[in-house]
C-alpha positions as YAML, in Angstrom:
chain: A
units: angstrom
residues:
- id: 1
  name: UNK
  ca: [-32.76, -20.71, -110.30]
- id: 2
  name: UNK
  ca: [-33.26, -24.39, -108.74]
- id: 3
  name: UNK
  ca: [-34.22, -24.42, -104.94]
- id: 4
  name: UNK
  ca: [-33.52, -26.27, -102.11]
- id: 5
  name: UNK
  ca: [-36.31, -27.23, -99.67]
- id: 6
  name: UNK
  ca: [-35.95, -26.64, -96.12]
- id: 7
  name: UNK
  ca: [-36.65, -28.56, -93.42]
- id: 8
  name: UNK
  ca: [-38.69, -27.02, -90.82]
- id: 9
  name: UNK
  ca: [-37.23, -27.68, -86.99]
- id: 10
  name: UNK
  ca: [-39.16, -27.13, -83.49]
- id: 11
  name: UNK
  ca: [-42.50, -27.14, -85.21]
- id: 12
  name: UNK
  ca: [-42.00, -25.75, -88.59]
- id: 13
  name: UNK
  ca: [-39.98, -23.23, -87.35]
- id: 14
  name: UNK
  ca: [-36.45, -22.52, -87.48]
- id: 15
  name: UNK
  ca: [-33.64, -20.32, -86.20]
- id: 16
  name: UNK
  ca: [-31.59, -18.74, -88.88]
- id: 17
  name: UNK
  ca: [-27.69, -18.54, -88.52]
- id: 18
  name: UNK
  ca: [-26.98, -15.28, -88.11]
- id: 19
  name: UNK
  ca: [-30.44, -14.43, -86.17]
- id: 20
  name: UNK
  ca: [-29.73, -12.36, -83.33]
- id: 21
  name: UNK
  ca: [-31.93, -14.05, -80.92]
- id: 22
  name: UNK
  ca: [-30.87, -17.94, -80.97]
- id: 23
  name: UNK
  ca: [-34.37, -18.60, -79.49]
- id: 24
  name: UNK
  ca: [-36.32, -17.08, -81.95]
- id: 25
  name: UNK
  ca: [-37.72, -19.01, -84.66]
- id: 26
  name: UNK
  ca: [-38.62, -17.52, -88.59]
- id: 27
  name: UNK
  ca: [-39.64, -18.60, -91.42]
- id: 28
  name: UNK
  ca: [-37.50, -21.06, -93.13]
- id: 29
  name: UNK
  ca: [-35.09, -19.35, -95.66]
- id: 30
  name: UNK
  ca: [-34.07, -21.22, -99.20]
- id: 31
  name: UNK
  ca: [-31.30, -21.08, -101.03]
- id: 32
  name: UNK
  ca: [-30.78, -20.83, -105.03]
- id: 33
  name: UNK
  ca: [-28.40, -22.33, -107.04]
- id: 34
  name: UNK
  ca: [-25.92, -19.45, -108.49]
- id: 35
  name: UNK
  ca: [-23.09, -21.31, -110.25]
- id: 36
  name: UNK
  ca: [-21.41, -25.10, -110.94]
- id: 37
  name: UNK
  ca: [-18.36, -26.22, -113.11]
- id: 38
  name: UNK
  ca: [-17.11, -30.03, -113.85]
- id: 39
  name: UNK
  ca: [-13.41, -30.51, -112.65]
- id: 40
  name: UNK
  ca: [-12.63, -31.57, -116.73]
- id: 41
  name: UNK
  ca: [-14.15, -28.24, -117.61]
- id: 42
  name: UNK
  ca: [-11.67, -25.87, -114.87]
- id: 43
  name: UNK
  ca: [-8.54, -28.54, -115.49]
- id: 44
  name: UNK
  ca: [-9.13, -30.91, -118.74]
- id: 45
  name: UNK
  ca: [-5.60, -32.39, -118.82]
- id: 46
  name: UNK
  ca: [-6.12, -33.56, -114.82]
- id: 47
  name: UNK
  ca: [-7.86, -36.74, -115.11]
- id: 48
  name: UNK
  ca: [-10.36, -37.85, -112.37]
- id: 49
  name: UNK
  ca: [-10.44, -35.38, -110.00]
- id: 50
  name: UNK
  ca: [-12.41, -36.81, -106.82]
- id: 51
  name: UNK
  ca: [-13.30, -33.70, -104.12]
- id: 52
  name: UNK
  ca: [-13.46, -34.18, -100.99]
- id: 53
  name: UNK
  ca: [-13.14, -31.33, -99.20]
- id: 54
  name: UNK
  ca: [-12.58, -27.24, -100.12]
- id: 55
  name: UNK
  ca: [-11.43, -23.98, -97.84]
- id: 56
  name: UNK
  ca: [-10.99, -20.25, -99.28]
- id: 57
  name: UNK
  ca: [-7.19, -19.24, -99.35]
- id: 58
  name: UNK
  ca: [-6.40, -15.51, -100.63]
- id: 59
  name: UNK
  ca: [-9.53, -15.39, -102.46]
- id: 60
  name: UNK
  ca: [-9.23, -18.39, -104.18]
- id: 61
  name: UNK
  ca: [-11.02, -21.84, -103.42]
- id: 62
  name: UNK
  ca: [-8.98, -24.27, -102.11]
- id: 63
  name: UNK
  ca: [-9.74, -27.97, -102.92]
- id: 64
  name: UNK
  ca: [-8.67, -31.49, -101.74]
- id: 65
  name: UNK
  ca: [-9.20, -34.89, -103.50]
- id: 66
  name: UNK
  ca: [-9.24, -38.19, -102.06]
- id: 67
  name: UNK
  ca: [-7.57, -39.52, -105.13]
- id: 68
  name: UNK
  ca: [-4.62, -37.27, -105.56]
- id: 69
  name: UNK
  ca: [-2.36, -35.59, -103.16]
- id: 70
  name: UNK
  ca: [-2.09, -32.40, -105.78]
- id: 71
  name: UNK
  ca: [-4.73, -29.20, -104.25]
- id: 72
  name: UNK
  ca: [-6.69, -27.34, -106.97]
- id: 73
  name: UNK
  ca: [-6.79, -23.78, -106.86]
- id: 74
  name: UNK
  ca: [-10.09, -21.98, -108.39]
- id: 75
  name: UNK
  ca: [-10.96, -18.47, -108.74]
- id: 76
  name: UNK
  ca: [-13.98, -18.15, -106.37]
- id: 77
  name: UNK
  ca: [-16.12, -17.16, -109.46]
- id: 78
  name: UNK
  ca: [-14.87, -20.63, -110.56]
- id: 79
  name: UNK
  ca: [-13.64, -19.31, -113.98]
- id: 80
  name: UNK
  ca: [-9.99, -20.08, -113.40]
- id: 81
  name: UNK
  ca: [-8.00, -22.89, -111.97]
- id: 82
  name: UNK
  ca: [-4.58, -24.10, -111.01]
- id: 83
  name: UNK
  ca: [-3.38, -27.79, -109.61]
- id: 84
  name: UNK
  ca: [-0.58, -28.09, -107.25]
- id: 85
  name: UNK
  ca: [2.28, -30.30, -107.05]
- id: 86
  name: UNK
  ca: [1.31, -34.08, -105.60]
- id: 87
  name: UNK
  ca: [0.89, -37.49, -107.77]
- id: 88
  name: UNK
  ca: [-2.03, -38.58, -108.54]
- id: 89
  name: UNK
  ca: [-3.26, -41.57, -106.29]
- id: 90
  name: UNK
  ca: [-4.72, -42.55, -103.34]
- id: 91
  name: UNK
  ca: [-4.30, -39.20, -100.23]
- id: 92
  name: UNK
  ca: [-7.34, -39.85, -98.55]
- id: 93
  name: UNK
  ca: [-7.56, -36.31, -97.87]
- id: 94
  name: UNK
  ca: [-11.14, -35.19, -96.80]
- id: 95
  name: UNK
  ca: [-11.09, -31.98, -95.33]
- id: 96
  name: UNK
  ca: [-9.14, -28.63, -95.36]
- id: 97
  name: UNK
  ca: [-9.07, -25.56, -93.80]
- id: 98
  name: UNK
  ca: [-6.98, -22.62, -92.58]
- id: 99
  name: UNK
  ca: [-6.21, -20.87, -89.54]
- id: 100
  name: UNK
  ca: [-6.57, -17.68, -88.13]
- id: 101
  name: UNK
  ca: [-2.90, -17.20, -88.85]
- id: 102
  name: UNK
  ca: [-3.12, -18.06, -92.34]
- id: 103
  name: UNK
  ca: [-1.71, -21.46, -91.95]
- id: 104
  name: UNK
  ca: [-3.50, -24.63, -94.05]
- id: 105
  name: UNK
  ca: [-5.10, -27.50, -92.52]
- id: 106
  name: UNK
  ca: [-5.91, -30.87, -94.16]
- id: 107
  name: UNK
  ca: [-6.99, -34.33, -92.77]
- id: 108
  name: UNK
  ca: [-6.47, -38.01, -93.91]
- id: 109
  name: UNK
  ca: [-9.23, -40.13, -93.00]
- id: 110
  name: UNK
  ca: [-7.13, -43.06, -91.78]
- id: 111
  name: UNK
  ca: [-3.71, -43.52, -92.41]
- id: 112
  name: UNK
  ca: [-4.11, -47.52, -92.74]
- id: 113
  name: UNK
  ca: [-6.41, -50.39, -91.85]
- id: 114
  name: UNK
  ca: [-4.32, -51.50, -89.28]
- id: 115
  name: UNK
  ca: [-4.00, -47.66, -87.58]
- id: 116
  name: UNK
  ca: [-6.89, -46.13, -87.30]
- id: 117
  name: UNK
  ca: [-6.26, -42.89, -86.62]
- id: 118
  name: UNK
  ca: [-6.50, -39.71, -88.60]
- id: 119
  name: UNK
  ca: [-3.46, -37.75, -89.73]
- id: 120
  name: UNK
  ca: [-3.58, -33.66, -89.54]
- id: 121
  name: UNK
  ca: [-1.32, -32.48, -92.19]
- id: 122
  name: UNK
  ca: [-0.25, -28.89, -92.55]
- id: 123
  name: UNK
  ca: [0.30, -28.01, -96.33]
- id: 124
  name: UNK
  ca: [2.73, -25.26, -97.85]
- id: 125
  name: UNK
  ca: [1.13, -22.53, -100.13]
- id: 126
  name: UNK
  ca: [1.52, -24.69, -103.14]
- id: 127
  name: UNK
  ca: [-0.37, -27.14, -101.54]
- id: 128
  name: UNK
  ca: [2.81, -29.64, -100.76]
- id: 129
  name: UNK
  ca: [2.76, -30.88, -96.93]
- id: 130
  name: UNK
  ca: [4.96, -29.41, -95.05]
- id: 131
  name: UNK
  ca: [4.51, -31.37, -91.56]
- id: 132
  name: UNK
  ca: [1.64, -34.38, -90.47]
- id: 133
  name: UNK
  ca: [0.91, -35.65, -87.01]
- id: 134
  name: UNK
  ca: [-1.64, -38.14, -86.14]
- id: 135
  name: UNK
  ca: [-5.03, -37.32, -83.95]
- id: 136
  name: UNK
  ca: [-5.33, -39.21, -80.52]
- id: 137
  name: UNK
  ca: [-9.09, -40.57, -81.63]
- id: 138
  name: UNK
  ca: [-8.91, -44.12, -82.26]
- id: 139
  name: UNK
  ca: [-11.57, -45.39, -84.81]
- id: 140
  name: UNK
  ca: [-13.87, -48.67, -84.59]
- id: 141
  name: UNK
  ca: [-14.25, -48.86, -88.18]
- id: 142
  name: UNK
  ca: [-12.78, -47.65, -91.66]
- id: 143
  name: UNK
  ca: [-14.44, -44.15, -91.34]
- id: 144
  name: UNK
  ca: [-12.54, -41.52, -89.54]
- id: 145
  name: UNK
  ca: [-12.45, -37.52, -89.54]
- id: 146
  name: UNK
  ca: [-14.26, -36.47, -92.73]
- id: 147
  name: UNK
  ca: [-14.34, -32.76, -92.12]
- id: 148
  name: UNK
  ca: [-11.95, -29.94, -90.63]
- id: 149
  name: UNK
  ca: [-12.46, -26.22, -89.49]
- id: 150
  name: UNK
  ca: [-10.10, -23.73, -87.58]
- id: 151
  name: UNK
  ca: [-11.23, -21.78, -84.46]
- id: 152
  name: UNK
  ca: [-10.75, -18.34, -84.85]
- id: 153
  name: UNK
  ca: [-7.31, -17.90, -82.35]
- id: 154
  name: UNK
  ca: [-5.20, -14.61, -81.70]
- id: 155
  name: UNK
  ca: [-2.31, -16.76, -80.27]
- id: 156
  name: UNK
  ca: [-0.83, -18.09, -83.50]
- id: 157
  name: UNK
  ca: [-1.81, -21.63, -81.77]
- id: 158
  name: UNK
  ca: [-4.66, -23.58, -83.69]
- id: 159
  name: UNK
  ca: [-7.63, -25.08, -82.45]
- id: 160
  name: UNK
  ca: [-8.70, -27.55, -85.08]
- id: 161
  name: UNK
  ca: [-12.62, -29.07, -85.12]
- id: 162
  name: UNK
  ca: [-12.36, -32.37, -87.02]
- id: 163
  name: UNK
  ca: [-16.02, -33.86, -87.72]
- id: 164
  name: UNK
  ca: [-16.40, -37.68, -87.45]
- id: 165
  name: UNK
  ca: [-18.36, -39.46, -90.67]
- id: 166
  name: UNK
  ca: [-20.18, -41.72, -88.82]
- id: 167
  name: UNK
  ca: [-23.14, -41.14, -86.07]
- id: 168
  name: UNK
  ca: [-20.55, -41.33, -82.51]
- id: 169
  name: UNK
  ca: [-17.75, -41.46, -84.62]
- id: 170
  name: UNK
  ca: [-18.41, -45.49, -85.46]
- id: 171
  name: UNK
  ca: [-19.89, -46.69, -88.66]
- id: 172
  name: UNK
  ca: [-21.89, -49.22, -87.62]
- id: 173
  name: UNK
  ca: [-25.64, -48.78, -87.43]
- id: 174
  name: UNK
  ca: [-26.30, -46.13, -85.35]
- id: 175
  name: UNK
  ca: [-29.42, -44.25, -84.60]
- id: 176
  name: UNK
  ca: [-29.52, -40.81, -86.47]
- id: 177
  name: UNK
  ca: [-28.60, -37.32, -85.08]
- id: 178
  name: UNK
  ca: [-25.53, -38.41, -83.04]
- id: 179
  name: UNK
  ca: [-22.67, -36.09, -85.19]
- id: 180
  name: UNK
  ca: [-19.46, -35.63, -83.14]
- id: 181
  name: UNK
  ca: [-16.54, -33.24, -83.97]
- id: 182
  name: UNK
  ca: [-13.35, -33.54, -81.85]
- id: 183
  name: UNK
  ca: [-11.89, -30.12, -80.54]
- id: 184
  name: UNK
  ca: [-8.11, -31.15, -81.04]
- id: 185
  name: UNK
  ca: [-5.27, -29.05, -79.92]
- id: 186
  name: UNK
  ca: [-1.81, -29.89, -80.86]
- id: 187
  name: UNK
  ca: [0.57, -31.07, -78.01]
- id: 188
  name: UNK
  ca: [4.20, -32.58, -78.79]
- id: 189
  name: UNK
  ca: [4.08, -34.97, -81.26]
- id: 190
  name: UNK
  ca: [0.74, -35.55, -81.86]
- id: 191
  name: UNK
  ca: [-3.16, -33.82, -82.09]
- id: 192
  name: UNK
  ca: [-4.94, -34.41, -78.39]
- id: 193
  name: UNK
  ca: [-8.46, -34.10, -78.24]
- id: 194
  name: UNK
  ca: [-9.61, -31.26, -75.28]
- id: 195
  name: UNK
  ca: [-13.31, -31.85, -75.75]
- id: 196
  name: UNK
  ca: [-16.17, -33.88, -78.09]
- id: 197
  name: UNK
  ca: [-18.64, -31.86, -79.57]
- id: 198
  name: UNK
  ca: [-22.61, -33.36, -79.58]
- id: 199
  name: UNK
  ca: [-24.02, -31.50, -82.75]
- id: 200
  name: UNK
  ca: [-27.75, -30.86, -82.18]
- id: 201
  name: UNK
  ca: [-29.95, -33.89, -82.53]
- id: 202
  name: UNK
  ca: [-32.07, -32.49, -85.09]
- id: 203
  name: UNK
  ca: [-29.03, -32.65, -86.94]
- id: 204
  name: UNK
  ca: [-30.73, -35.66, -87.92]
- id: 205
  name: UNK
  ca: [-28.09, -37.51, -90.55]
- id: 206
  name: UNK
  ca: [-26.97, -40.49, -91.59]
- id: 207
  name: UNK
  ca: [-23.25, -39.86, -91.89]
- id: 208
  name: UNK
  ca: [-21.32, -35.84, -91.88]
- id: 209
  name: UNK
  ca: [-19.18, -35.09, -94.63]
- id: 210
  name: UNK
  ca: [-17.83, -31.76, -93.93]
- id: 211
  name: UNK
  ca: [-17.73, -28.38, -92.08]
- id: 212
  name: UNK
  ca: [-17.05, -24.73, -92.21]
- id: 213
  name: UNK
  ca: [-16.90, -21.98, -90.06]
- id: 214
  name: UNK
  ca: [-18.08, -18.08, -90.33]
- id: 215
  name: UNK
  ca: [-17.06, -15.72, -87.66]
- id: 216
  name: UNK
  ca: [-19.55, -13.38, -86.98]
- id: 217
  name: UNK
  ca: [-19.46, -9.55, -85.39]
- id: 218
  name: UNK
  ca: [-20.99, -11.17, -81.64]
- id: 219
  name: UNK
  ca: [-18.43, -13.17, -80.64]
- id: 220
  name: UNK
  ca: [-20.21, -16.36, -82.72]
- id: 221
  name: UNK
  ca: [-19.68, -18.63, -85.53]
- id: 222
  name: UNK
  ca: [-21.88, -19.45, -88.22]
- id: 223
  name: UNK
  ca: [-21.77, -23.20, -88.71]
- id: 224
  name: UNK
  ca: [-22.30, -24.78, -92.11]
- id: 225
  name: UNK
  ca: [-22.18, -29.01, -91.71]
- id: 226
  name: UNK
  ca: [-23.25, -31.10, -95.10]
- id: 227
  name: UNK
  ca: [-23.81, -34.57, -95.83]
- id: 228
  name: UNK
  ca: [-23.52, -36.43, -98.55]
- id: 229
  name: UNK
  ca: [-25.47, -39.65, -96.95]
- id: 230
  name: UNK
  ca: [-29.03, -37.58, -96.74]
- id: 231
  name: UNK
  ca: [-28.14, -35.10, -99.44]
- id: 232
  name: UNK
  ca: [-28.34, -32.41, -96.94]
- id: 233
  name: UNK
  ca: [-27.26, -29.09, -95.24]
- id: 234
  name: UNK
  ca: [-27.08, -27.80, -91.88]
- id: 235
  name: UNK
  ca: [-26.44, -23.99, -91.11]
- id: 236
  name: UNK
  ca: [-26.30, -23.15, -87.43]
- id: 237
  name: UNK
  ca: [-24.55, -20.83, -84.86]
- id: 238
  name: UNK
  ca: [-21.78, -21.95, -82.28]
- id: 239
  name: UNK
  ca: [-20.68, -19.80, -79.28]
- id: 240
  name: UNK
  ca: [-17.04, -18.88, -79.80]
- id: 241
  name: UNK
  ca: [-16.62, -18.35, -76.25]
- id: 242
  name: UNK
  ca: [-17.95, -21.32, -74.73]
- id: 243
  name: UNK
  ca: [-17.67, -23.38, -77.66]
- id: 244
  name: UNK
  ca: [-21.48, -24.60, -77.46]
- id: 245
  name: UNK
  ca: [-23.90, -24.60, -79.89]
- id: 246
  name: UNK
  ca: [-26.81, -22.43, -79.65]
- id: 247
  name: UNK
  ca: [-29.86, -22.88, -81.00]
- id: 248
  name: UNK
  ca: [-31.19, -26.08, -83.35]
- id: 249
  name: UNK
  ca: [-30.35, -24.15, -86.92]
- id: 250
  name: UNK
  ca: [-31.67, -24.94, -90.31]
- id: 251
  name: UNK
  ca: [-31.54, -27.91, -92.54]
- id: 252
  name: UNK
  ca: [-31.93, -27.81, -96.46]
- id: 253
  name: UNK
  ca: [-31.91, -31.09, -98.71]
- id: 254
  name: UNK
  ca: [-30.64, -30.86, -101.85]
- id: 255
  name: UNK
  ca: [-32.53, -32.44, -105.25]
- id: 256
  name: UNK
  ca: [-31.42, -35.59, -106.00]
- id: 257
  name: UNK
  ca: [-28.95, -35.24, -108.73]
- id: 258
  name: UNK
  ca: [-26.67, -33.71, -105.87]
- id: 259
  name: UNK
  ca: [-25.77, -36.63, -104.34]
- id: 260
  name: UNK
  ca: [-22.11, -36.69, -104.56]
- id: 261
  name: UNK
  ca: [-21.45, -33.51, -102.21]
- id: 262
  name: UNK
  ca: [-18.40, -33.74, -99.97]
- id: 263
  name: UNK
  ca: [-17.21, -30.03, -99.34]
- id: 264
  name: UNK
  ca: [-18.96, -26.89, -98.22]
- id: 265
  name: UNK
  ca: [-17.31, -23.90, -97.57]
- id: 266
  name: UNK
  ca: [-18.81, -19.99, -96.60]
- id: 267
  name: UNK
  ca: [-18.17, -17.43, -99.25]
- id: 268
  name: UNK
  ca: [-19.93, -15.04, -97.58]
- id: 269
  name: UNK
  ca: [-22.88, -14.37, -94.75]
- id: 270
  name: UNK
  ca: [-25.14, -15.96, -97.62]
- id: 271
  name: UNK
  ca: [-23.04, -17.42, -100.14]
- id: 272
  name: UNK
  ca: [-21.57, -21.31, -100.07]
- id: 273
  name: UNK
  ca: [-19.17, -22.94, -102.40]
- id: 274
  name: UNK
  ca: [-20.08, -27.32, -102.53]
- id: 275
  name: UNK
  ca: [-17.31, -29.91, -103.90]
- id: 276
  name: UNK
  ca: [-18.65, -32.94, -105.49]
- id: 277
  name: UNK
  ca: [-17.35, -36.84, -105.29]
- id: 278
  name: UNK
  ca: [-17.07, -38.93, -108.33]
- id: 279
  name: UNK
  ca: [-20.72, -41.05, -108.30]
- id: 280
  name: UNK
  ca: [-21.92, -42.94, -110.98]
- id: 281
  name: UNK
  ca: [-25.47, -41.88, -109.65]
- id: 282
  name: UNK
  ca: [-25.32, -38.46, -110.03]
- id: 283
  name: UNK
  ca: [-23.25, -38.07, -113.21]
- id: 284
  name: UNK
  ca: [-24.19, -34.39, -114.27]
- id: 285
  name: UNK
  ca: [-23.15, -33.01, -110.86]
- id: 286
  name: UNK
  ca: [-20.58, -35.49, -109.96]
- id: 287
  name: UNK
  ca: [-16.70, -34.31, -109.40]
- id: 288
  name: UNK
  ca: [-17.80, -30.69, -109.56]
- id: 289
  name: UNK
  ca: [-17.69, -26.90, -107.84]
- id: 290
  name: UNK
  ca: [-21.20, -25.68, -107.02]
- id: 291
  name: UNK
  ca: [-22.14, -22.29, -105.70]
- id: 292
  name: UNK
  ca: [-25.31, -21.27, -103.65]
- id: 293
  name: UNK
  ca: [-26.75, -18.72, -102.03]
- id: 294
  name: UNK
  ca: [-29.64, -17.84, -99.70]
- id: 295
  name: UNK
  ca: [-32.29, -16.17, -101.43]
- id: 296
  name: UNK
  ca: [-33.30, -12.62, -100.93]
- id: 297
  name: UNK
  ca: [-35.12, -11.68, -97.46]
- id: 298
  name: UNK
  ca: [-34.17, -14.93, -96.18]
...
């Protein structure tokens, strides 16, 4: 099985995300490749399929394109798969997710070059969209919200967390480990932000592509944040009381043939599902489902 190496934090050491004191550090754990499949190989007769972001629905594997408004559908063992209605063409979807109340979540980077602001669209069970509202965050520059997660909520109200691309949501030169994700709450017509998110500056990369969340049996959330910039994954803990992160977390890189990765998603405690970009760079991994795990003991 092909490793990833992990980067050691606070002095080669590192706090796991699910340790159970967030101040402890361990040894760095490593994850193993279990599984991959190309898009052409799960749906042939679909063209180009360009991922961009991927949630679990009902046991299945939910997953977005940037180049087509249709969702694919995969059996989480990634030995089946369905596509949705939706032409084929530009969505700019990026991220997806669901809610505590079973409703689905996806976000369009920008909605044009002349308003830039992301739209939040809810989507149907066949993956149609069913109702879209615009976020309040006004971008600098062409990159908006790349990534979505769902708070866990037992008022049937969402709380979406909507990750920005770019270091301080801008993508002009910045200096690394400045991540934001929005806390957005929706309020008449539109999404307002409540709150900005810092993620921890050893978070240390040069643009976010994605997020997922994990809740936990203490009241926390694992956090899983990867980007496809520094080839790179971040798996840390966030209080789901306060909202805070705790602790600095881990951070893996990822060989260089995976350099196309633009969706993570938890399958389990140890278990993460990756969706892969069309990149002539990385053509054996490109437009793909990939499927890792921590290894034993970690």
């Amino acid at each position: 099985m092909k490793r990833l190496t992990c980067l050691a934090l606070l002095a080669c050491g590192s706090t796991g995300p699910s340790a159970d004191d967030a101040g402890a550090t361990a040894a760095a754990p490593t994850l193993q490749l279990v599984s991959e499949k190309r898009f052409d190989k799960l749906l042939p007769a679909a063209g180009d399929l360009e991922a961009s972001g991927l949630t679990v629905v009902q046991g299945k594997l939910w997953v977005v394109m940037d180049n087509s408004r249709a969702v694919a559908q995969v059996g989480a063992d990634l030995g089946s798969a369905t596509l949705g209605p939706g032409a084929a063409g530009a969505s700019q979807y990026e991220g997806v997710t669901t809610s505590s109340d079973g409703r689905i979540f996806a976000v369009r980077e920008l909605e044009s070059d002349v308003d830039r602001r992301s739209k939040i669209v809810e989507l149907g069970i066949d993956g149609a969209p069913i109702d879209e509202a615009f976020a309040d965050r006004v971008f600098p520059s062409r990159q908006g919200f790349e990534g979505l997660a769902a708070l866990p909520s037992a008022s049937g109200d969402p709380t979406l967390l909507a990750l920005c691309q770019g270091n301080e949501c801008d993508d002009a030169p910045k200096d690394v480990g400045k991540g934001r994700i929005d806390v957005l709450r929706r309020s008449g017509a539109g999404w307002v932000t409540i709150r900005t998110l810092e993620l921890p500056r050893a978070v240390a990369f040069a643009s976010y592509s994605d997020l997922a969340l994990r809740t936990r049996s203490d009241e926390r959330l694992d956090v899983a944040v990867v980007s496809r910039g520094s080839r790179a994954l971040w798996l840390g803990v966030l209080d789901a009381t306060t909202v805070t992160f705790v602790g600095t977390g881990a951070i893996y890189t990822f060989p260089e043939r995976y350099c196309a990765l633009e969706g993570v998603t938890f399958l389990s405690a140890s278990t993460f599902a990756f969706a892969s970009d069309a990149d002539s760079g990385c053509k054996s991994t490109e437009q793909s489902l990939h499927v890792f795990a921590l290894a034993a003991g970690s």
